[in-house]
N, C-alpha and C positions, 0 to 999 in steps of 0.2 A: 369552611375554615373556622376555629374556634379564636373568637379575640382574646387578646392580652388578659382584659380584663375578669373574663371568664377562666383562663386558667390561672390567675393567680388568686380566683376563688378558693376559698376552704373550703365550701359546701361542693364545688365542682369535685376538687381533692379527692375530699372523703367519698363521694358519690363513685365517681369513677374509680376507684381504687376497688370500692365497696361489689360495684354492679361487675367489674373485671372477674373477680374472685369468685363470685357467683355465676358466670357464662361458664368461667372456664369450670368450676365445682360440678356444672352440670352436664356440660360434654363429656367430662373424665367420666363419669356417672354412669351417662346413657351408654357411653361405649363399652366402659367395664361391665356393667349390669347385659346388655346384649350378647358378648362374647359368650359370659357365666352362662345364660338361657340356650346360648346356640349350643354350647358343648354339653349342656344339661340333656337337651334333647336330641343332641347325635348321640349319644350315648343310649335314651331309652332307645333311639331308631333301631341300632347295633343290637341291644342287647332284647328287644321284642322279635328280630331276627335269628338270634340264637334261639331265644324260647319256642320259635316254631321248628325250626331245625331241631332244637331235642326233642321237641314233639314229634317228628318228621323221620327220625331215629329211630324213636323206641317204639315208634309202629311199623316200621319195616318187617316183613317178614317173608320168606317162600311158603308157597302153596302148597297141595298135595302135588301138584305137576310140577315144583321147582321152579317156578315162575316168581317174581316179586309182587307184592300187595301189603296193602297196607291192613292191619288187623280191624283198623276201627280209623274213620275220619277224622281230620282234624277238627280243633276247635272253631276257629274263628269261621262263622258264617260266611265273613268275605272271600274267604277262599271259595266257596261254591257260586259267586258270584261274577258273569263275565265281567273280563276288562274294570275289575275292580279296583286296580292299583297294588294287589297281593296274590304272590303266583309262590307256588312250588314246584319241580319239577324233581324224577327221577334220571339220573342216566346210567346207561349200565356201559364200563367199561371192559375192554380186549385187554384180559389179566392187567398187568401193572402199567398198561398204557392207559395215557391220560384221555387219549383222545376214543370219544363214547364211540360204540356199536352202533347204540338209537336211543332214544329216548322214552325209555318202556315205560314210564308213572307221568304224570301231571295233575296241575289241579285243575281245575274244572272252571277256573277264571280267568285260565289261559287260552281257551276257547281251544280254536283248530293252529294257534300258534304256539312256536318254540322259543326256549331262552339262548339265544348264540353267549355263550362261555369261553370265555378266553382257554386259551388250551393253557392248563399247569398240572402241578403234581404235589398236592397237598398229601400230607404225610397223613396218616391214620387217626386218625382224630381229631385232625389241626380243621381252623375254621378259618379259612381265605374269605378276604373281601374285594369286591372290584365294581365298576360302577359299568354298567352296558346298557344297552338300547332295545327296551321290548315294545310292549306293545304302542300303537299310536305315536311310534317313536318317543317315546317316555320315557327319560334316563331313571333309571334303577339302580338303586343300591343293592346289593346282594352278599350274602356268604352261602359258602358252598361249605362240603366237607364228603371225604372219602371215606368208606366204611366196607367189611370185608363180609360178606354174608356166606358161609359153608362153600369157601371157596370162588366165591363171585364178588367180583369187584364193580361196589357202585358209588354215583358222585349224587348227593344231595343237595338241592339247591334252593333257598328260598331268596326269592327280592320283591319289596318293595318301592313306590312309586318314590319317588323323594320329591314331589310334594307335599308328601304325608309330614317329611322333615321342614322344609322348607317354609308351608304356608303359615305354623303356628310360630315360627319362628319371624315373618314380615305381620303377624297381627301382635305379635306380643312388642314387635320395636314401634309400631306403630302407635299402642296403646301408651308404651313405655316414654316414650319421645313427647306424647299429649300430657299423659302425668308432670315428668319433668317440666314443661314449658310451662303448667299452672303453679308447679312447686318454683319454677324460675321468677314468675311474677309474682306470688305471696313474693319473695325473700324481696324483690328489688322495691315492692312496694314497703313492706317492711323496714327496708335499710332507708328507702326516702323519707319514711317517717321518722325515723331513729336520727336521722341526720337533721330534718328540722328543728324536730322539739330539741335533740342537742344540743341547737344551734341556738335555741329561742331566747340563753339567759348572753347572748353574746349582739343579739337584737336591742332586746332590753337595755345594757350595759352604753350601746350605741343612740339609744332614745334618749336615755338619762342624761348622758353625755350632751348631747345638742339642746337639752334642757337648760342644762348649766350653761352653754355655750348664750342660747337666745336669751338669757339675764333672768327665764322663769325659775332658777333655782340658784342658789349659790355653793352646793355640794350634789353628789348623786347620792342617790336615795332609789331605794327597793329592796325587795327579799333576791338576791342572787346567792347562787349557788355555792359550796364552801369551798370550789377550784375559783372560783372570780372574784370571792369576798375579799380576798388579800389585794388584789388587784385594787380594787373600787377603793378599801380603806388609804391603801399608799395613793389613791390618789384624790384621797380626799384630804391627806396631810399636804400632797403638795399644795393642793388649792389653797389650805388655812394658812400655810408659810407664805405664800404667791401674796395673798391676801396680808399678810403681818410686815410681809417686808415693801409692799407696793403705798402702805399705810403709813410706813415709818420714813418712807421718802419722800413723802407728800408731807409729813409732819416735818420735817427736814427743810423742805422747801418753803414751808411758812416758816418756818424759823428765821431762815437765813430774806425771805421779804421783809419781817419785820426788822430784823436786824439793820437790815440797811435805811427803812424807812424812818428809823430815829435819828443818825444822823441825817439823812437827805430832809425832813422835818425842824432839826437846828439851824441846817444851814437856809431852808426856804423863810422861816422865823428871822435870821438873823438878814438874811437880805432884804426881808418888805418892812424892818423896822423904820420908822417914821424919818427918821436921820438918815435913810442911806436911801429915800423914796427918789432920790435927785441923782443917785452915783448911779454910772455906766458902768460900773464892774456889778453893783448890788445886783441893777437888770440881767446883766449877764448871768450871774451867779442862781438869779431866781428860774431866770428860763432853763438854765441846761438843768435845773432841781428840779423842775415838772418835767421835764423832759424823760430823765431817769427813772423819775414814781413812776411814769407811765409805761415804761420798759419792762420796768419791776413788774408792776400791775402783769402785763403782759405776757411775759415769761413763766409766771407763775403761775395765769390762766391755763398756758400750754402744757406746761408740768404737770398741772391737777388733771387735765383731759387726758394728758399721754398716762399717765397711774389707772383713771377710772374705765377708761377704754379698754383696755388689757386685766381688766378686775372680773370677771363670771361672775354671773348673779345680779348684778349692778341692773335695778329697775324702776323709773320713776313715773307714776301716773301723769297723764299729761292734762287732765282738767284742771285739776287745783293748781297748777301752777298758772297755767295760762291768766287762769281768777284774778291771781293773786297779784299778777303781771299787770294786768286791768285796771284794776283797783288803785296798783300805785301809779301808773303810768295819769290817769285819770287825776291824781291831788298833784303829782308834780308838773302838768300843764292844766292845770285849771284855769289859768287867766283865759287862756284860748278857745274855753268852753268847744273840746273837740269831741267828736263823738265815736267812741271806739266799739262796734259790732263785733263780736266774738259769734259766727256761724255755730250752729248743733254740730258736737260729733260727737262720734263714741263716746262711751264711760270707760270704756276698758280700752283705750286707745294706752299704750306704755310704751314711755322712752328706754330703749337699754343703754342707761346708765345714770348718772348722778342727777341728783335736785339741782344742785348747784351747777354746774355746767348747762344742765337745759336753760336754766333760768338768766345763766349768761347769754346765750346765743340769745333765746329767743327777745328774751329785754332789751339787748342792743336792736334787733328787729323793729320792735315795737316801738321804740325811742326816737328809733331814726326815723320812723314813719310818722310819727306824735310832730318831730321838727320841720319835716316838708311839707307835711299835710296840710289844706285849707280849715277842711273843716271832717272831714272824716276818715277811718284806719277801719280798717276786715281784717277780719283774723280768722283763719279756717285752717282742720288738719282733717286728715283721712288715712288711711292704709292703705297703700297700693304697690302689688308685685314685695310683698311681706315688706316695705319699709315704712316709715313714716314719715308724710309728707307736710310738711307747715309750709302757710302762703300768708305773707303780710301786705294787705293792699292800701295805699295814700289815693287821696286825689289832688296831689299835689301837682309840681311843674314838671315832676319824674328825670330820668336819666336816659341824655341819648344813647342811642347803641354802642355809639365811637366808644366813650366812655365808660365805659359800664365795664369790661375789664382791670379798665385803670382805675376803679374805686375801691376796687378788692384788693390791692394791694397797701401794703402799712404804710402808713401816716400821707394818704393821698384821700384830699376832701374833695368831693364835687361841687359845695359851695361854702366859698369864705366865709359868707357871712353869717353861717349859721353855726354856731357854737359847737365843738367836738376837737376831739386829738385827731380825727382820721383812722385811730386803729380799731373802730366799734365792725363795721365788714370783714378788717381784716381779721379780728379778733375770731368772731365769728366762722367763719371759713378756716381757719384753719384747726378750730375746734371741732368742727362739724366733718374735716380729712381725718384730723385723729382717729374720729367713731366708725369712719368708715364712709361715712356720706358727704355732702358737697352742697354752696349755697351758688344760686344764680338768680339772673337780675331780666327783669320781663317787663314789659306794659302792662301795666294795671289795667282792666275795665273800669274803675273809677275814673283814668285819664293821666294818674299820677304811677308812682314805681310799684312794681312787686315783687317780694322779695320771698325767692322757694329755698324753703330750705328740709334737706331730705339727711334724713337720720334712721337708725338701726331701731326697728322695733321688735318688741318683746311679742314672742308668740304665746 
């Protein structure tokens, strides 16, 4: 059984269409080419039968006693050979009766035997054929013919073995059929190669493409063919529009955060002004205004992942950010003198997709592990099964299991008293579903939380 997949191949297609045409090219072939040889060669049989028959003819003659003889022997040696496969015979007929007296001549290959001839009445110089049983019961082709000698009526008779027609006839289909089946496999080896190489700018077209796809390229690029090239260009327009309007909605969507963060910024100004430090609207007023930035903040994180996610080409080195991560994490909790290990990894380790977005996730990581932590944070990545996997380790008090779903969710803290809005996990994880990947929550080997976070890497 051929699967789905395999017939709604093109290279299947073409193959089998290809190698059909060719089976059948060759059958038609061998059998019209065999028929043209068989008739080639009945026809010399027939007409090397005649040629002895007129030889067989024009030596006939009576003797001085009126008797039949031939003037001079035939040609062909085989005839003076027994049981050679080639016989002539004389018969003398009773006037215009068909049916002979005896059989006064033969050749000398017919030994002490006779040809039995069907009884007919061939007109005077007609040449009948008929097929009979001589020697060794060997069916024979034969022609005969009637001739009138000074009044005496005789029947000339030569046949041969049809073997003689037969054998070169099963060596020539035989040879003809080995030809064919080498000339069959040149073509299909042939057509398999013709279908590859073909095929190969439609491989290529397919490599470049998962190029762009894995964020190593932001357009395809190569020398393809001038049937593809149109192909490749239109879609390397749509990429650059993909990319111009994915750009323009992310510029869009800063807009309209800043927009709002002005006023949400007068009215948090005008609520913590000194005179209003004491009103229960001002409090009010101030808490639902951080509440909102924080929305803001939030919405706009998702916005910029859901644009950069769905951007091709989109690829950022993951050591220097990590550094960089380090570095600041390091001056913004300096009182706590915490010590943050960053593990070896690759140099060519890449995130597919933005600076900005990594440096989100991963910073919220690294923040919340700087806040629970005693005294030390691990930070390690690797490549594995093509993704990219980041692990932030605390030795902090960590997160029961109960728990640990319900911190992934927005604006839900595992502890009060450590300073955050709650949405830095959820931020996180849902940046990290955009890309395609997912963040989850472990036991540290330090004793405190770790946090994996697995993301699309750039091959």
């Amino acid at each position: 059984m051929i699967s789905a997949n395999l017939r709604d191949s093109l290279r299947f297609r073409l193959l089998l269409g290809t190698l059909l045409w060719i089976l059948a090219s060759i059958l038609v072939s061998g059998w019209g080419l065999t028929k043209l040889f068989e008739q080639h060669v009945t026809m010399q049989f027939h007409a090397e039968l005649k040629t002895h028959l007129d030889q067989l003819t024009a030596q006939l003659a009576l003797d001085d006693k009126g008797q039949p003889a031939l003037t001079m022997p035939l040609s062909d040696p085989r005839l003076n050979k027994p049981l050679s496969g080639l016989y002539w015979q004389i018969d003398r007929l009773a006037g215009t009766d068909v049916k002979p007296e005896t059989a006064v001549l033969r050749s000398r290959s017919l030994w002490d035997q006779l040809l039995q001839v069907p009884s007919d009445a061939p007109a005077t110089g007609e040449i009948h054929h008929h097929r009979v049983t001589g020697p060794d019961n060997a069916m024979l082709g034969m022609a005969e013919r009637r001739v009138t000698l000074d009044g005496l009526y005789f029947r000339l008779i030569v046949a041969a073995d049809e073997r003689l027609l037969l054998e070169p006839v099963a060596h020539f289909r035989g040879q003809l059929w080995l030809a064919l089946g080498v000339l069959g496999a040149g073509l299909a080896l042939a057509a398999l190669v013709q279908v590859f190489v073909g095929l190969a700018p439609l491989r290529q077209l397919h490599a470049s493409l998962a190029r762009v796809r894995s964020g190593a390229r932001q357009r395809m690029e190569g020398g393809f063919p001038t049937e593809i090239s149109p192909l490749v260009n239109e879609f390397n327009s749509v990429l650059a529009q993909n990319a111009e309007v994915i750009e323009r909605a992310r510029t869009q969507a800063g807009n309209l955060a800043h927009a709002l963060k002005t006023p949400l910024s007068v009215l948090a100004n005008a609520a913590n002004a000194p005179e209003k430090r004491n009103d229960e609207l001002a409090r009010l007023v101030a808490t639902q205004v951080e509440t909102a930035r924080k929305q803001v903040d939030y919405h706009l994180a998702r916005a910029q992942a859901a644009a950069t996610a769905r951007l091709p080409g989109a690829g950022t080195p993951l050591a220097p950010v990590v550094e960089g991560l380090v570095r600041t994490m390091l001056r913004i909790h300096a009182e706590r003198h915490l010590e943050i290990v960053v593990r070896p990894m690759t140099p060519l380790l890449t995130f597919r997709g933005e600076a900005h977005d990594l440096q989100e996730m991963l910073g919220n990581l690294i923040d919340n592990a700087c806040k629970w932590a005693v005294s030390k944070v691990e930070v390690q990545a690797r490549a594995e099964h093509e993704q990219l996997v980041l692990s932030v380790d605390d030795d902090g008090k960590g997160i029961a299991a109960d728990q640990r779903d319900a911190v992934l969710r927005r604006g839900v803290r595992a502890d009060q008293q450590v300073p955050g809005s709650g949405l830095g996990l959820a931020i996180v994880d849902d940046l990290a579903h955009m890309y395609g990947g997912h963040l989850a929550l472990a036991d540290s080997p330090l004793g405190g939380l770790r946090t994996i976070l697995t993301l699309p890497v750039t091959k």
